[in-house]
C-alpha positions in Angstrom: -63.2 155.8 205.6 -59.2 156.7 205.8 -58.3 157.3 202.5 -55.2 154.5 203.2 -57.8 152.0 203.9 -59.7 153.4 200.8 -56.9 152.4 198.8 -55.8 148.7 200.2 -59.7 147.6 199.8 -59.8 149.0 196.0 -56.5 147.1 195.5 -57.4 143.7 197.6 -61.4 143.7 196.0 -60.4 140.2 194.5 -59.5 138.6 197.7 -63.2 139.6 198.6 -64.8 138.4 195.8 -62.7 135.0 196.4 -64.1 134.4 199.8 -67.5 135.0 198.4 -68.0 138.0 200.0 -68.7 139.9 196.9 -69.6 139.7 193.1 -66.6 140.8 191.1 -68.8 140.7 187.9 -70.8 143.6 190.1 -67.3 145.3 191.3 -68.4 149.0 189.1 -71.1 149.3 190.6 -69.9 149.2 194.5 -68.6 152.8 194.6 -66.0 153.5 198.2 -66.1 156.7 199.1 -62.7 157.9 200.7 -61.0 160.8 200.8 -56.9 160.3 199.5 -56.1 163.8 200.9 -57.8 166.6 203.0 -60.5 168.2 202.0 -61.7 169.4 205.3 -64.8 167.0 205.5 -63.4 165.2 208.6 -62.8 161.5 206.3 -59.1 161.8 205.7 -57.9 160.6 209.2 -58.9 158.4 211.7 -61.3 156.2 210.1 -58.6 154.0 209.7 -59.9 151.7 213.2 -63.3 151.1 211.5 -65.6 151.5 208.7 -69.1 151.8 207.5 -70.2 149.1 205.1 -74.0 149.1 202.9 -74.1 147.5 200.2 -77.2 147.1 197.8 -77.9 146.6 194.3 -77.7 149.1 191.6 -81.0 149.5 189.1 -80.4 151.1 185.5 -83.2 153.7 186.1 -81.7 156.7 184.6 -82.9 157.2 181.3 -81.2 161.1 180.7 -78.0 162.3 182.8 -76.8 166.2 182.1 -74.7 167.6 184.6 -73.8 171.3 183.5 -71.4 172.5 183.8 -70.0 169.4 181.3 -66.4 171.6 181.3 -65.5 173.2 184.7 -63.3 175.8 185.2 -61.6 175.4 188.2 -61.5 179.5 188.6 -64.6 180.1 187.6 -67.0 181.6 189.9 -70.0 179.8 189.8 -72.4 178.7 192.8 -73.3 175.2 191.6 -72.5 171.8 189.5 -76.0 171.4 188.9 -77.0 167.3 187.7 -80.9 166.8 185.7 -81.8 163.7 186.3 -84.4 162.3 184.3 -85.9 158.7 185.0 -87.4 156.0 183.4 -91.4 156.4 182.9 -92.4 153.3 185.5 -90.0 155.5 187.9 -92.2 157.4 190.8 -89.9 160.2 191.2 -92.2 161.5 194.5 -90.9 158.8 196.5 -87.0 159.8 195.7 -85.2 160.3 199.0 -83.7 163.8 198.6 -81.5 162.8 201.4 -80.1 159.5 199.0 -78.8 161.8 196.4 -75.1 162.3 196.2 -72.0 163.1 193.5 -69.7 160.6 193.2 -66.4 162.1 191.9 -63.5 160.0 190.7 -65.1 156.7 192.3 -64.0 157.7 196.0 -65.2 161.5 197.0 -68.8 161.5 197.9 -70.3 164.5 198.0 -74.3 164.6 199.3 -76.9 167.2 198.0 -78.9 169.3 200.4 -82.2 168.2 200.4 -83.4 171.6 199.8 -81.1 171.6 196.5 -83.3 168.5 195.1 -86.4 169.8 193.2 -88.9 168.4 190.4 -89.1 170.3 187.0 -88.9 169.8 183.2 -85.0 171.0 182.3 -85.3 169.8 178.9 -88.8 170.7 178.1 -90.1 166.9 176.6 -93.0 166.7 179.0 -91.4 164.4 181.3 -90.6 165.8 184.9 -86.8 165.5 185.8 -85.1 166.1 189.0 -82.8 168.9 189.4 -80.1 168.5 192.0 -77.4 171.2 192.7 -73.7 170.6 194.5 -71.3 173.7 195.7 -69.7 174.2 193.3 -66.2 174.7 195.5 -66.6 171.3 197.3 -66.9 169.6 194.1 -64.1 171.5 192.6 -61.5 170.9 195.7 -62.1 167.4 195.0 -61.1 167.2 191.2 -58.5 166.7 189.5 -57.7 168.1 186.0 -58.8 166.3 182.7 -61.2 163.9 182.0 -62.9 163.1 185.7 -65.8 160.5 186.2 -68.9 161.8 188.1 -71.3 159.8 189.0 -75.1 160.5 190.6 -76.4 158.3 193.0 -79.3 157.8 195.8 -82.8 156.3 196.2 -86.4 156.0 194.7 -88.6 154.1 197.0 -86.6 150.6 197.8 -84.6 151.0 194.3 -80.8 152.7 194.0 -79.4 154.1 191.2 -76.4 155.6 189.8 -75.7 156.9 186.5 -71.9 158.4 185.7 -70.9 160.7 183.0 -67.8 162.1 182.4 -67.3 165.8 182.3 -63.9 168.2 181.2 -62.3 169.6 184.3 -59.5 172.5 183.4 -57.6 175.0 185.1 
């Protein structure tokens, strides 16, 4: 949506959750996704006549998060913010919807893998299959700030969503 709308609905969320509309007790885990200035993705202007709401529950399947870089250079020259993503064992990670999975940077920029960036391997070598999702690494990096920035993975497994943040070091 227009980033100006992006803003007013973060900053009027109560007056939702007062017409029973929403949970506030669930409010962190309702990510917008809005773009505050241009990044070239075509979300910066004109959404401001409409928007595009789905909302459904998060689940806590996540049970490891490493997203490597976990310090980003902002000149480096890298291809890829890569995230490993390693579920909980009931988790059936062949019914993940490659299509679902998306960076969440700063709680507003969305930015959605490739499907042919999602694969199934072991990154940490335990025995337990993870799944191995890459970003480019200049959209991710045209949508940071410096310091401490929140990322967060999200998307699907089957009927379940999930998202799992982690904080990485982002200098110039």
């Amino acid at each position: 949506m227009d980033g100006q709308v992006g803003i007013r609905l973060e900053e009027t969320f109560g007056e939702f959750s007062n017409l029973g509309w929403s949970d506030p007790g669930a409010r962190e885990t309702i990510p917008l996704a809005y773009e505050i200035e241009d990044t070239g993705r075509g979300w910066f202007r004109f959404h401001h006549d409409h928007m595009h709401v789905s909302i459904s529950p998060l689940h806590s399947i996540v049970s490891s998060l490493v997203i490597t870089p976990s310090t980003l250079n902002k000149k480096s020259e890298g291809n890829y913010i890569t995230a490993h993503i390693e579920f909980d064992e009931d988790i059936e990670i062949a019914e993940i919807d490659n299509r679902s999975i998306a960076l969440l940077i700063d709680g507003h920029t969305m930015l959605n893998a490739h499907p042919d960036d999602v694969e199934i391997s072991d990154f940490d070598g335990n025995g337990i299959e993870d799944v191995t999702v890459k970003f480019d690494r200049r959209a991710v990096v045209d949508s940071m700030g410096d310091g401490d920035v929140e990322v967060s993975i999200m998307g699907s497994v089957g009927p379940v969503f999930f998202q799992e943040s982690e904080l990485i070091q982002v200098i110039k």
